[in-house]
C-alpha positions in Angstrom: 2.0 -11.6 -30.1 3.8 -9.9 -27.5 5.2 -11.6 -24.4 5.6 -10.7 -21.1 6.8 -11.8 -18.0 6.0 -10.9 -14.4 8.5 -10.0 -11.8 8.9 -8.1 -8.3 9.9 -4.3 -8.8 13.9 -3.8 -7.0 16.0 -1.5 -5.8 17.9 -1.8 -9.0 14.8 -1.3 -10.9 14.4 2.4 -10.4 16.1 4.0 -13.5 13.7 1.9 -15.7 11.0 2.4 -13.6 10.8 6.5 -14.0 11.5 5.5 -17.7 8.7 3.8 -18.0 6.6 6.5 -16.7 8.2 9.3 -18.7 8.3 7.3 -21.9 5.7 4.3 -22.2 3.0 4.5 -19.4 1.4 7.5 -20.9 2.5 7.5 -24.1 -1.2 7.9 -25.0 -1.0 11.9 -23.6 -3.4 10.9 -20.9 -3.6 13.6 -18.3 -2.3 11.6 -15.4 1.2 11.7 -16.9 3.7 13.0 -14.5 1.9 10.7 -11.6 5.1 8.6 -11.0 2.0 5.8 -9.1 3.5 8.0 -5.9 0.0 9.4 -4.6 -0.1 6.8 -2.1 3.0 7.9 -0.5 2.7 11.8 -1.4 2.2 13.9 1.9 0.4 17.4 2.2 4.6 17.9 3.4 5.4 16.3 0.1 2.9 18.8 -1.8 4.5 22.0 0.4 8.1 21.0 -0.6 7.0 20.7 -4.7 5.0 23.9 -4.3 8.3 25.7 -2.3 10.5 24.8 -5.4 11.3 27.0 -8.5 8.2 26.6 -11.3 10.7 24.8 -14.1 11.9 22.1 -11.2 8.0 21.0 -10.1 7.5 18.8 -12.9 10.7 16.4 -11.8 9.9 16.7 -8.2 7.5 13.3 -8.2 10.0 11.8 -10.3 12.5 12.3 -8.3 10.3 11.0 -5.9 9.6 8.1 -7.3 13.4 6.9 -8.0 14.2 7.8 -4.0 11.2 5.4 -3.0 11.7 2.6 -5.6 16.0 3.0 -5.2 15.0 3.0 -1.1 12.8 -0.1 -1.2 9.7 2.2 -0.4 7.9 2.1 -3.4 6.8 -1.7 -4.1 4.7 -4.0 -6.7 4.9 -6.3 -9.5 5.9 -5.3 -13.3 5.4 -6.8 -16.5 8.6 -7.1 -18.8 8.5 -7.0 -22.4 11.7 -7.3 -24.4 13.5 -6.0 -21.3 11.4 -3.1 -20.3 8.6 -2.5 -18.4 5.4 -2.6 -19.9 3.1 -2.8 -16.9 3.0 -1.9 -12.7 1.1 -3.0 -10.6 1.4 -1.3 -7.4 1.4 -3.2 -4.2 2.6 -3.1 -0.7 2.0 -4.0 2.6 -1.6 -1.8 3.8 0.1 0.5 6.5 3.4 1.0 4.5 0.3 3.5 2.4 -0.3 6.6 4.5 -3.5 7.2 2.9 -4.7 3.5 3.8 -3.7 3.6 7.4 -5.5 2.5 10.3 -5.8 5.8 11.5 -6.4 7.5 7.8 -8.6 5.3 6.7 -10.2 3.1 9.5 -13.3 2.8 7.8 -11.0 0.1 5.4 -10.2 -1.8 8.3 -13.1 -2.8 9.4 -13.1 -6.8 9.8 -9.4 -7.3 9.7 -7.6 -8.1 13.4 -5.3 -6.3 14.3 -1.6 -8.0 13.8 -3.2 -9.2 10.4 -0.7 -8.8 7.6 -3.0 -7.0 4.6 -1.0 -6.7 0.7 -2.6 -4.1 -0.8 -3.3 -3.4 -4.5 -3.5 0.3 -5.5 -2.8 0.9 -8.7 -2.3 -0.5 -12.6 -0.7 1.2 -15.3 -0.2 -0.8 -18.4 1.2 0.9 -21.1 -1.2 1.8 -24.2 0.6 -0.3 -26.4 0.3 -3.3 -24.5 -3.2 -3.3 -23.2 -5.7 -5.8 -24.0 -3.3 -8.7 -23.7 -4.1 -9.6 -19.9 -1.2 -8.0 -18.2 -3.5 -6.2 -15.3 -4.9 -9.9 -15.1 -1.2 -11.5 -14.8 -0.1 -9.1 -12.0 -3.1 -9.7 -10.0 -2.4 -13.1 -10.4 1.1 -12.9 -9.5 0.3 -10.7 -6.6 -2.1 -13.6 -5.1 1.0 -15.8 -5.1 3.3 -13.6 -3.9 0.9 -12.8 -1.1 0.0 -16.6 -0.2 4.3 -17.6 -0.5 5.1 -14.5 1.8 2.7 -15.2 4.9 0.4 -12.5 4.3 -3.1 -12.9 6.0 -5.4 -10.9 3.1 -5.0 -9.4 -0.1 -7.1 -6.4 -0.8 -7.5 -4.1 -4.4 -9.8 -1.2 -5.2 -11.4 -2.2 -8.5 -12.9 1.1 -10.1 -16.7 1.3 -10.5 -17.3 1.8 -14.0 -14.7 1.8 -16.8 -11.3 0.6 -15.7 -9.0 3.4 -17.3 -5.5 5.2 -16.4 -7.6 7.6 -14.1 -10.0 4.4 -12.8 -7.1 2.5 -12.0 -8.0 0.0 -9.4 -8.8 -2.4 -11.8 -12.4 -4.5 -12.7 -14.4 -6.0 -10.0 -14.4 -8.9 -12.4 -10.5 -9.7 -12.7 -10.9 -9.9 -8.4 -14.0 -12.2 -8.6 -13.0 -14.8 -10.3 -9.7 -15.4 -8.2 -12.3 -15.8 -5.0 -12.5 -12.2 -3.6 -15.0 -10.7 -2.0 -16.3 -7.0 -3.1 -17.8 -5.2 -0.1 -17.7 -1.3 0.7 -15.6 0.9 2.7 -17.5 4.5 2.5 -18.3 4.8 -1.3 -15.1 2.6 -2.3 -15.5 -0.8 -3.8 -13.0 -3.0 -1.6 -11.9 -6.6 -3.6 -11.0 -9.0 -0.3 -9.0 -12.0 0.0 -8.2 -14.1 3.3 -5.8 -15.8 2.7 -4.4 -19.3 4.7 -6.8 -21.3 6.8 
């Protein structure tokens, strides 16, 4: 059986990072290929720029994206390691550090948190096709909890996909949040997993 061990993604982690998503996290041909996990951070200005660029230099330009943000410290989460490369990313930051899940892009998410609370959340897991089944979505979640209670943060949210949880429904299972104490409630039609954390 394969191991695996779960770490914080680095600075220095960004070469193996894009690796990992050109080589291993889509190795099955599914059609989010090329996603780099950078929708979070990816800007209608973002979209003009790629769109602005010659047609044969669009396919690198979310990669190139991707190494900037994770070289930068912009672009955080957990991975799995596996013989010393990444087999799995979970990924997970600070709420407002997410355009898309700011207060004022998404207040409807919001709703029940104060206002200075400190929120880590969970947006994405890609574990490659060759690893799956072997509870490496599970172990980042669990080593995001940790990381979340050991670094003062007051909640820790994910999006778990309603229905099958696949490289396009990539929130995660309701099920891998319920059992560490979570509660699943609804922002618009999103399922929102909800931890508070301390006292």
């Amino acid at each position: 059986m394969n191991m695996f061990s779960v770490h914080k993604l680095t600075p220095d982690m960004a070469e193996q990072y894009v690796a990992y998503f050109d080589n291993r996290a889509f190795s099955d041909g599914n059609e989010q290929k090329g996603c780099y996990c950078v929708w979070h951070h990816w800007t209608e200005q973002k979209e003009a720029e790629r769109n602005a660029l010659p047609e044969n230099e669009r396919p690198f330009s979310k990669r190139n994206y991707a190494y900037e943000l994770v070289k930068n410290g912009k672009l955080n989460g957990f991975v799995a390691i596996s013989d010393g490369e990444i087999v799995g990313f979970c990924n997970a930051d600070l709420k407002e550090n997410y355009f898309r899940h700011s207060r004022e892009n998404d207040p409807e998410s919001w709703e029940g948190i104060d206002p200075d609370s400190k929120v880590l959340a969970i947006v994405c897991y890609i574990v490659a096709p060759d690893m799956r089944g072997m509870g490496i979505a599970d172990s980042l979640l669990e080593y995001a909890c940790g990381y979340a209670e050991e670094n003062g943060f007051d909640y820790i949210e994910g999006y778990p996909s309603d229905g099958a949880f696949d490289a396009r429904n990539c929130g995660g299972t309701d099920s891998m949040y319920i059992k560490r104490g979570f509660q699943i409630g609804h922002a618009g039609s999103r399922i929102i997993a909800r931890r508070k954390l301390g006292n």
